[in-house]
One Martini backbone bead per residue (centre of mass of N, CA, C, O) as a GRO file, in nm:
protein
  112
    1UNK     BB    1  -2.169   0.777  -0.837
    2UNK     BB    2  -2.168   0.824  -0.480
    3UNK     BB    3  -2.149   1.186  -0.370
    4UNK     BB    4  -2.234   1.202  -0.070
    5UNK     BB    5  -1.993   1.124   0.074
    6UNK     BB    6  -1.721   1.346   0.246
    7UNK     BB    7  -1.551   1.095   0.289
    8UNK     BB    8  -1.190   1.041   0.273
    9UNK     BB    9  -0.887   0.826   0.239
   10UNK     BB   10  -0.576   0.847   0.379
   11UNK     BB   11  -0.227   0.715   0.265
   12UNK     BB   12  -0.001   0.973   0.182
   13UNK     BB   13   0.007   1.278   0.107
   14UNK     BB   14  -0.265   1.374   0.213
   15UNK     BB   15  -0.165   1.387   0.510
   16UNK     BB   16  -0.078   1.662   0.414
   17UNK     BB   17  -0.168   1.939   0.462
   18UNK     BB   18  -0.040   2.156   0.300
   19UNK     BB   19  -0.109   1.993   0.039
   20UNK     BB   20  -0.430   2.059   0.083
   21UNK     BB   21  -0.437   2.353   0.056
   22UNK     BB   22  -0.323   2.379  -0.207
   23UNK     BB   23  -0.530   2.221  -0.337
   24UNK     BB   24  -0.815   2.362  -0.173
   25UNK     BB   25  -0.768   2.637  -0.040
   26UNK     BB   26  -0.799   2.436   0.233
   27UNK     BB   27  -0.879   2.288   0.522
   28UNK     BB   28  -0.917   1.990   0.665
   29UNK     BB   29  -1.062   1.767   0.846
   30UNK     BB   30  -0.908   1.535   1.076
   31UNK     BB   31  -0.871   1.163   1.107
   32UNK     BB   32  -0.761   0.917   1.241
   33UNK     BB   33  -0.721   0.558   1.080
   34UNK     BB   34  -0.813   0.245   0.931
   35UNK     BB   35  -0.710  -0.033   0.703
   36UNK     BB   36  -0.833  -0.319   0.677
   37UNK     BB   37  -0.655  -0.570   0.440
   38UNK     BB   38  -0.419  -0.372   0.397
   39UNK     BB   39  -0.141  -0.237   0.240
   40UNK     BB   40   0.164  -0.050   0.178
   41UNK     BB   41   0.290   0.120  -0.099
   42UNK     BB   42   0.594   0.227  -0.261
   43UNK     BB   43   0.674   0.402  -0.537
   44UNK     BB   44   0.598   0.665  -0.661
   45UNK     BB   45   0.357   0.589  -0.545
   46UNK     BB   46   0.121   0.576  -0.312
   47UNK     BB   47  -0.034   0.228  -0.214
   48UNK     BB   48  -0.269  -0.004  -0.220
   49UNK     BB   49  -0.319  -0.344  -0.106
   50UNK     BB   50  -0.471  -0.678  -0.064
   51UNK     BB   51  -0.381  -0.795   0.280
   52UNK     BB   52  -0.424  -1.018   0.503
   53UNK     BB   53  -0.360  -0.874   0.815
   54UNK     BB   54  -0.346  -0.590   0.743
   55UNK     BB   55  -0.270  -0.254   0.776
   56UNK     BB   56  -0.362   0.076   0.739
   57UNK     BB   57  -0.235   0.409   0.863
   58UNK     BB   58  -0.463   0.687   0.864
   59UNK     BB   59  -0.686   0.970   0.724
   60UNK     BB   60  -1.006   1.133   0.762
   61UNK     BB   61  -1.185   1.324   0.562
   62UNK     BB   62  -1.377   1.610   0.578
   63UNK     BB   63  -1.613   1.824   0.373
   64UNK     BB   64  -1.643   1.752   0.126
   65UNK     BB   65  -1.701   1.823  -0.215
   66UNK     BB   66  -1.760   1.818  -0.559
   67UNK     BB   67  -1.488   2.023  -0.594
   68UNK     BB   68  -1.283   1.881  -0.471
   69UNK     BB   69  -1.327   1.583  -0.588
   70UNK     BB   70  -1.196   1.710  -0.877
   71UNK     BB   71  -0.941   1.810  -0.765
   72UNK     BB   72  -0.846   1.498  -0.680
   73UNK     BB   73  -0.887   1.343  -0.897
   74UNK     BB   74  -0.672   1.520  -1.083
   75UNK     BB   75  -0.427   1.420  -0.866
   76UNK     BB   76  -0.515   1.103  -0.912
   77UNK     BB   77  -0.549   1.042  -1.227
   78UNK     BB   78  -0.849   0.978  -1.316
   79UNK     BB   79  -0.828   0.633  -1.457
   80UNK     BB   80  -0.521   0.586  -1.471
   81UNK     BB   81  -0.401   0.556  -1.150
   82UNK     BB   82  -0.725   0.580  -1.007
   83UNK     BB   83  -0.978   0.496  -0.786
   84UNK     BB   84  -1.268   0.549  -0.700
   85UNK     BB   85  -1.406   0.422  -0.387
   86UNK     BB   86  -1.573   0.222  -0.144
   87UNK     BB   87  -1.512   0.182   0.210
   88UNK     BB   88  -1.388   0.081   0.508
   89UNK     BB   89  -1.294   0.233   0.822
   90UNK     BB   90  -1.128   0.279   1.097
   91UNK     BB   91  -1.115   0.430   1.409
   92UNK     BB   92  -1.033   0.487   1.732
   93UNK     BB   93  -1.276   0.327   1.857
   94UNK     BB   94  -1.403   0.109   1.654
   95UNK     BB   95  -1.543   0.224   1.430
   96UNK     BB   96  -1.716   0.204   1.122
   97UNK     BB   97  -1.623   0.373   0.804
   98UNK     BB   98  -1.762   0.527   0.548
   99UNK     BB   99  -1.562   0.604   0.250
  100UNK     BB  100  -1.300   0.720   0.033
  101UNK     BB  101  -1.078   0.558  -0.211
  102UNK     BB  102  -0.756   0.543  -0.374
  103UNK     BB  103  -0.708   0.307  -0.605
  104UNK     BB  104  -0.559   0.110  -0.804
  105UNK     BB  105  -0.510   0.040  -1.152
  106UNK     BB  106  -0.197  -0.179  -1.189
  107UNK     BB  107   0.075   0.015  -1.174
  108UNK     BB  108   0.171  -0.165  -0.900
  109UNK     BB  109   0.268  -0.449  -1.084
  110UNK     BB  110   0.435  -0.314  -1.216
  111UNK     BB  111   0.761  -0.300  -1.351
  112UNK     BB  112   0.958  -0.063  -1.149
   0.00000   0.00000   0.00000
């Protein structure tokens, strides 16, 4: 997996401030972002499936590290709920950010 680039999207609890600090002991960088081509569901958790001509939209966190990253994949608990992935998601100017994304492993798709 390529560790190198240091931005997140982020689109269910981890948009809330608070929860980021609890989790990694500081806040990070964020700004407003979207993902073209999912839409958002929650069951329990919340999550992203892919569906033409709809949008997610949520926040890229910026300057996360190594240490970081093994705090989120734990608490979104990989790779039994969830993948990180890499994806392209649109900032505001209309730009396009490549970051990872936490990406459902089929639990959404289960009765219940």
């Amino acid at each position: 997996m390529d560790t190198a680039n240091d931005k997140l999207f982020v689109y269910g609890a981890l948009m809330n401030a608070a929860e980021r600090i609890r989790l990694l002991g500081r806040d990070v960088p964020a700004m407003p972002a979207r993902l073209d081509g999912y839409a958002r569901g929650r069951k329990r958790y919340f999550f992203v499936t892919p569906n033409q001509g709809a949008e997610v939209t949520g926040e890229i966190l910026s300057g996360l590290d190594t240490a970081d990253f093994r705090i989120l994949d734990r608490y979104e608990d990989l790779p039994r709920l969830y993948a990180r992935e890499s994806v392209e998601v649109i900032d505001t100017a209309g730009n396009p950010i490549r970051c990872w994304i936490y990406l459902p492993t089929g639990w959404e798709i289960d009765a219940g």
